[in-house]
C-alpha positions in Angstrom: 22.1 16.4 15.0 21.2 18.6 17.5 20.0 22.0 17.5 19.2 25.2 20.0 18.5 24.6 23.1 19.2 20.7 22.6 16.3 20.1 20.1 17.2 17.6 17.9 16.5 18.7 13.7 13.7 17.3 11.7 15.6 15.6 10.3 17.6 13.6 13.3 13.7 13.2 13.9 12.9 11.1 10.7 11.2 13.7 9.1 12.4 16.0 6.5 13.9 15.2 3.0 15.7 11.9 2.7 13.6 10.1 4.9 11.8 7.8 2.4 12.3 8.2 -1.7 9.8 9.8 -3.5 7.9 6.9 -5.0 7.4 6.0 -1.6 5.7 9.1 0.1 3.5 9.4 -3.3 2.1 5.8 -2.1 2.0 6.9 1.5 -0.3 9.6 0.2 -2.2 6.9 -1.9 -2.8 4.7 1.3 -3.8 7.5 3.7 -6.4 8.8 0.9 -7.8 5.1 0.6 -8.0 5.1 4.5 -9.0 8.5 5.4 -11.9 9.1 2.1 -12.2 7.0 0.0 -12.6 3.5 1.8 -14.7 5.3 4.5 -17.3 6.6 1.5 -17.4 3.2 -0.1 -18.3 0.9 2.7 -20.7 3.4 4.4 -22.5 5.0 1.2 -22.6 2.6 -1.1 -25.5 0.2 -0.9 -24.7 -3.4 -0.7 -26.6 -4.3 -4.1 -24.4 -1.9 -5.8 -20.8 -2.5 -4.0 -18.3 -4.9 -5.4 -14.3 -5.4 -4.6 -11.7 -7.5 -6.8 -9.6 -9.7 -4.7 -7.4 -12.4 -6.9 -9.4 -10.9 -10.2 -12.3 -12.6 -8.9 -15.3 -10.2 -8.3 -16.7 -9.6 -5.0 -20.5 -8.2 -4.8 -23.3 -7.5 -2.1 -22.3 -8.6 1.8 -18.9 -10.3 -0.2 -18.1 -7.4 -1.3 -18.8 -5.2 1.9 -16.2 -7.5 3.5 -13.7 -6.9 0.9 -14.0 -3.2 0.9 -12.7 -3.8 5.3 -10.1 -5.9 4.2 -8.8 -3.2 1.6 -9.6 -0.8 4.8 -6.9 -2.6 7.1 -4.6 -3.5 3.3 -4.3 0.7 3.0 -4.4 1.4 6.6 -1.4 -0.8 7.4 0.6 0.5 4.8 0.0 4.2 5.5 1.5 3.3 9.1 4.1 1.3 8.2 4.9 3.9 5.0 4.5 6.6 8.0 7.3 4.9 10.6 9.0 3.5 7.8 8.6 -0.1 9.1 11.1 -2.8 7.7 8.3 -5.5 7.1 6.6 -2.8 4.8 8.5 -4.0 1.6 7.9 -7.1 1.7 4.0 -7.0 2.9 4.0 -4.3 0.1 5.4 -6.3 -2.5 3.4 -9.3 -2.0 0.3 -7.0 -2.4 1.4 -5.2 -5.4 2.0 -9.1 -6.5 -1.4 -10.3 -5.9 -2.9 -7.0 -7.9 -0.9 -7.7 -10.9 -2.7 -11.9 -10.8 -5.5 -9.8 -10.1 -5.4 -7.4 -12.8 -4.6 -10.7 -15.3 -7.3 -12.6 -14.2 -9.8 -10.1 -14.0 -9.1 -9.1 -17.5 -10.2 -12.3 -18.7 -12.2 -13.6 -17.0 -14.7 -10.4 -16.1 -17.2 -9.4 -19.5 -15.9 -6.0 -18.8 -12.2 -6.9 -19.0 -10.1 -5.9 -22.0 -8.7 -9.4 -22.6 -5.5 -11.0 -21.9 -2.7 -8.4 -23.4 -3.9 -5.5 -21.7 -4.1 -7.7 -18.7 -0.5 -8.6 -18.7 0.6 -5.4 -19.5 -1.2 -4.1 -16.6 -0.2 -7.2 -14.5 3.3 -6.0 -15.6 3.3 -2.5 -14.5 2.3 -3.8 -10.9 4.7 -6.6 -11.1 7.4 -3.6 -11.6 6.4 -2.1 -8.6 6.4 -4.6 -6.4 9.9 -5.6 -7.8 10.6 -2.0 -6.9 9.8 -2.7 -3.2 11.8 -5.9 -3.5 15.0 -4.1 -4.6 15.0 -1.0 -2.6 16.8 -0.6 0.6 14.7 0.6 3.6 16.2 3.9 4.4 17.2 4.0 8.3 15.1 6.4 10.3 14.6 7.0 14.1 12.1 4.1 13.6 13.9 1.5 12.3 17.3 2.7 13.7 16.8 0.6 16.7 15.6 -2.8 15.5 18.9 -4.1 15.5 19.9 -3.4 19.0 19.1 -6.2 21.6 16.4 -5.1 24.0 17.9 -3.9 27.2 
């Protein structure tokens, strides 16, 4: 689609409406607020003796939990980019995350004292489990981006 003076449109661009559905730029919004503020304050303000992370539903605290907090840091950072250029390999990597936070959000309910028990566990463990099967199902919208992965390289 081009436009004056040869300019292609925003949307021949890969931005613009239609680019990625809606649930998907409201968690590209979620990943570059975990990388740009939130993950930053965490690792670097919060003392080690009161930090902790939940990987698995298992609780991470102190230096364990410091290294957890980097690992979410890259988790959020890598989906922002690959939400951004609307990466193929972002629904399954996606997925499988969402996955591992609905075990997590089952475990942890049982197994921390603060958890709520076992049926609010699954039922959150469910609502994750839904996303991630909403990654799973959803075709990749074509963009710029991911136009050209098909193509042999010249």
């Amino acid at each position: 689609m081009q436009g004056p003076a040869g300019l292609r449109s925003r949307r021949a661009r890969g931005y613009g409406r239609g680019v990625r559905p809606w649930w998907m730029t409201l968690l590209l919004g979620l990943c570059l607020f975990g990388t740009f503020l939130y993950l930053p304050y965490d690792l670097f303000f919060t003392p080690v003796d009161a930090a902790e992370e939940v990987w698995f539903g298992v609780t991470l605290r102190g230096w364990a939990a410091k290294a957890g907090e980097v690992a979410h840091w890259i988790v959020y950072a890598v989906g922002a980019w690959g939400l951004w250029h609307m990466r193929p390999w972002f629904q399954i990597a996606a997925g499988l995350y969402l996955l591992q936070v609905a075990i997590a959000h089952v475990v942890w309910s049982e197994l921390d004292p603060r958890g709520n028990g076992i049926v609010i566990g699954l039922l959150q463990g469910a609502v994750f489990a839904a996303a991630a099967t909403l990654f799973f199902r959803t075709p990749m919208p074509v963009t710029p981006a991911t136009a050209d992965l098909d193509r042999p390289a010249p």
